[in-house]
N, C-alpha and C positions, 0 to 999 in steps of 0.2 A: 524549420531549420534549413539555412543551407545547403546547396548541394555540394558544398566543398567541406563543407564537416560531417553532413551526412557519408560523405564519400567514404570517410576517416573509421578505422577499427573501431570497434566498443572504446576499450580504453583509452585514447586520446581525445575522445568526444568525449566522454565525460569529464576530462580533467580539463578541459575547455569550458566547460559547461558550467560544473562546481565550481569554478571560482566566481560566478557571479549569475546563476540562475533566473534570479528575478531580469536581469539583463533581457535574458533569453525568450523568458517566459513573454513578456512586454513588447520586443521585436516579432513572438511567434503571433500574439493575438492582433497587432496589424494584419496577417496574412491569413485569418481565422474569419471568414465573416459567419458563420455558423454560431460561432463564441462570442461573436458580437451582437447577433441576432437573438443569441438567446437570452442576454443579461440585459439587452434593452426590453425584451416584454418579461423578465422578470421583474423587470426595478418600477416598470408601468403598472403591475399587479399585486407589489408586495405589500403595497400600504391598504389595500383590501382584504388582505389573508389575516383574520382576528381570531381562527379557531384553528385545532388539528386538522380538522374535518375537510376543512376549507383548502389547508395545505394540502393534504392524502389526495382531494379532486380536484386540484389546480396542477397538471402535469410538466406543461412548461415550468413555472413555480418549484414545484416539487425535483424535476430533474438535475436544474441550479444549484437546490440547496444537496439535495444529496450527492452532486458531481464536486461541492465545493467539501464535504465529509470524507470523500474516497468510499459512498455505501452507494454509488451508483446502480450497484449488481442488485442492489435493496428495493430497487424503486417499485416491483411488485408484489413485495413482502407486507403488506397492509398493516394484516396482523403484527409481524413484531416492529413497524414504523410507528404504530399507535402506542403501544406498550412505553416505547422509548421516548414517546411525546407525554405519557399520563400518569406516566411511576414518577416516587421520587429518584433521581437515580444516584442519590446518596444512599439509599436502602440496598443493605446487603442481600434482599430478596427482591430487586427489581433485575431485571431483564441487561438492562446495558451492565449493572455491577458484576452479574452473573457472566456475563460474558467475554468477560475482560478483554474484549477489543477495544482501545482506545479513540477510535473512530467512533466507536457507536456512545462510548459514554460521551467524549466532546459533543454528539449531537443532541444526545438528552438533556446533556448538562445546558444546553442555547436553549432546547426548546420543547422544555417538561413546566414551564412556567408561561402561563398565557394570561394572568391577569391585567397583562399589558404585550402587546402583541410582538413578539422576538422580533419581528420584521419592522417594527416599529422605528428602528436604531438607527439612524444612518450608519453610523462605525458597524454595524453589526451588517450592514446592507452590505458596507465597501467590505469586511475581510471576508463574507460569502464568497462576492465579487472576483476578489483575489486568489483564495484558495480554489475557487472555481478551473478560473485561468490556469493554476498553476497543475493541475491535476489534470486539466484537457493537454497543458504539454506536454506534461510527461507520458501521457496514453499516445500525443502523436511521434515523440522520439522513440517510445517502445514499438508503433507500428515500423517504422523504419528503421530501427535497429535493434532487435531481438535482445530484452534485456537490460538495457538502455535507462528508460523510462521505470523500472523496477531498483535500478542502481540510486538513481537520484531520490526516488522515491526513502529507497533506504534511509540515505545520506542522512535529509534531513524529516525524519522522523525519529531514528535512533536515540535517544537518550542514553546518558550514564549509568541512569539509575535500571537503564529497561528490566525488567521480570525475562524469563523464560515464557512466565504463561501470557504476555505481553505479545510474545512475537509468533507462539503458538496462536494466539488469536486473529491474527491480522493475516489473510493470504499472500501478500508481496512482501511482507516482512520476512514470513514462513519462508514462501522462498527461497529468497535470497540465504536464507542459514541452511535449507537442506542441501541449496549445491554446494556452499563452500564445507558442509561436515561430510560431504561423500554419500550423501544416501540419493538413489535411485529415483526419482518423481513417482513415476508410475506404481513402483511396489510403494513408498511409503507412505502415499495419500493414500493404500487399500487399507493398510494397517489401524486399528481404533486408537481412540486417543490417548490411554494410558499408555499402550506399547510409544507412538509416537513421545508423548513425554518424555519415556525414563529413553528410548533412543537416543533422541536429540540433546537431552540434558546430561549423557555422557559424551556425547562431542564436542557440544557447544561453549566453547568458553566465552564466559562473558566480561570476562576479565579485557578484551579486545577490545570492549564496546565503552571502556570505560572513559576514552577521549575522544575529539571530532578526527582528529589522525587513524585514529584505529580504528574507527568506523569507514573512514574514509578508503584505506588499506583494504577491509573487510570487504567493500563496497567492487573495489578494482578486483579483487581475487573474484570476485564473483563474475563477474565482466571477461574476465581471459579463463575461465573456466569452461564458461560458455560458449567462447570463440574453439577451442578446445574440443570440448565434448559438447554444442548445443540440446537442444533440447528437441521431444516430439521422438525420441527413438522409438522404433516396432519389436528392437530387441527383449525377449523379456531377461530382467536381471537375474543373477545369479545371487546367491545368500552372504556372498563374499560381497556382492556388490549394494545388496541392503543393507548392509552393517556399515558399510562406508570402508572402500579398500584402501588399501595403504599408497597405490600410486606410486610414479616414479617421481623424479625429479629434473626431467629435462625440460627445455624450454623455459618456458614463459612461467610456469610452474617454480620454478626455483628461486623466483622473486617472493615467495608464498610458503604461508606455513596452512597447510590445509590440505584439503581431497578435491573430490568433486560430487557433482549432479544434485538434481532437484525436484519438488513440490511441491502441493498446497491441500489443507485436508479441509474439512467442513466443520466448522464452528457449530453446526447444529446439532452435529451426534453427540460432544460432550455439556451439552445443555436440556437432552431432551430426558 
């Protein structure tokens, strides 16, 4: 990115950004040789990879595919990679269905069939490739703009249709919805995940999310929330401030129907 958009608030870099992403994304990986180094010994090795086995011990390989997933944080979860590669993950008792992270089922759903080798595809090679790229940007906009890279990520992931337990699944999705409902990071990633549930499913309207404008809105509230009241406080919150307080309305605020603060819980405690 830029040092003259980097230079820019959260929110006007992103509304730079969001109008044409892939733009961005395509200009960053010119100046990425790391991202480019790693998709050319990807793309040299994928037409060798015919098993799980083979992906699990091919880590170059394996980092590509899981950086182009958003399960980067996965890559030394063995155990639940193999699951997602060996279930069906149309079974209401496999692993990805169970977990209703949409990352993890798109990764199963590519490659829980190996009769013919997922990497096999060219089209399957190039939207790795792609989604690769597009997810190493957004990690470096979030490195240089706190948040940033979480917003866009939002953007376009969101759907109309999303679940609650869609966005409880997904940590950047999560989130992005506990700052703009007002709850706390630190107390409500302590919380287990029923309390979280019925929490965030009295805030969160989802009625917001029902077009790309009101995700988009959703998206910016998060962004001046954060400029706001960032994140990483040592304060511990208050019970007013877990519930998600009511706030004022000055500032930047006033463009906005919501609260503040944020975090992200562990998808493993409501699975295990």
């Amino acid at each position: 990115m830029s040092s003259s958009i980097s230079a820019m608030p959260a929110v006007p870099q992103y509304l730079s950004i969001v109008k044409d992403e892939q733009a961005s994304v395509n200009r960053w990986e010119k100046t990425s040789s790391s991202s480019q180094q790693a998709l050319t010994a990807f793309k040299a090795e994928a037409s060798s990879i015919t098993t799980p086995d083979q992906l699990l011990k091919n880590y170059k390989a394996l980092k590509v595919v899981l950086g182009a997933y958003n399960m980067s944080s996965n890559i030394d979860q063995t155990a639940v990679l193999k699951q997602l590669m060996t279930q069906d993950p149309t079974s209401s008792k496999s692993l990805a269905q169970r977990s209703g992270n949409a990352s993890w089922k798109a990764f199963a759903t590519a490659f829980s069939d190996w009769s013919t080798s997922p990497l096999s595809s060219e089209d399957t090679l190039s939207k790795i490739a792609q989604n690769y790229l597009t997810n190493g940007y957004e990690s470096s906009v979030q490195d240089e703009t706190p948040g940033l890279g979480d917003a866009l990520y939002f953007t376009r992931t969101v759907t109309s249709d999303m679940k609650l337990s869609s966005i409880m699944a997904d940590p950047k999705l999560l989130k992005v919805a506990e700052k703009v409902c007002g709850f706390d990071t630190t107390q409500f990633g302590a919380l287990d995940y029923d309390q979280q549930v019925r929490l965030l499913g009295n805030k969160l309207d989802l009625s917001r999310l029902s077009t790309s404008q009101g995700v988009q809105r959703f998206a910016e509230q998060y962004l001046a929330l954060l400029q706001i009241s960032p994140e990483a406080s040592t304060t511990p919150a208050s019970m007013l401030t877990l519930y998600g307080s009511g706030g004022t309305s000055d500032g930047i605020l006033s463009l906005f129907t919501g609260s503040s603060n944020s975090s992200s819980s562990s998808l493993y405690s409501a699975l295990l």
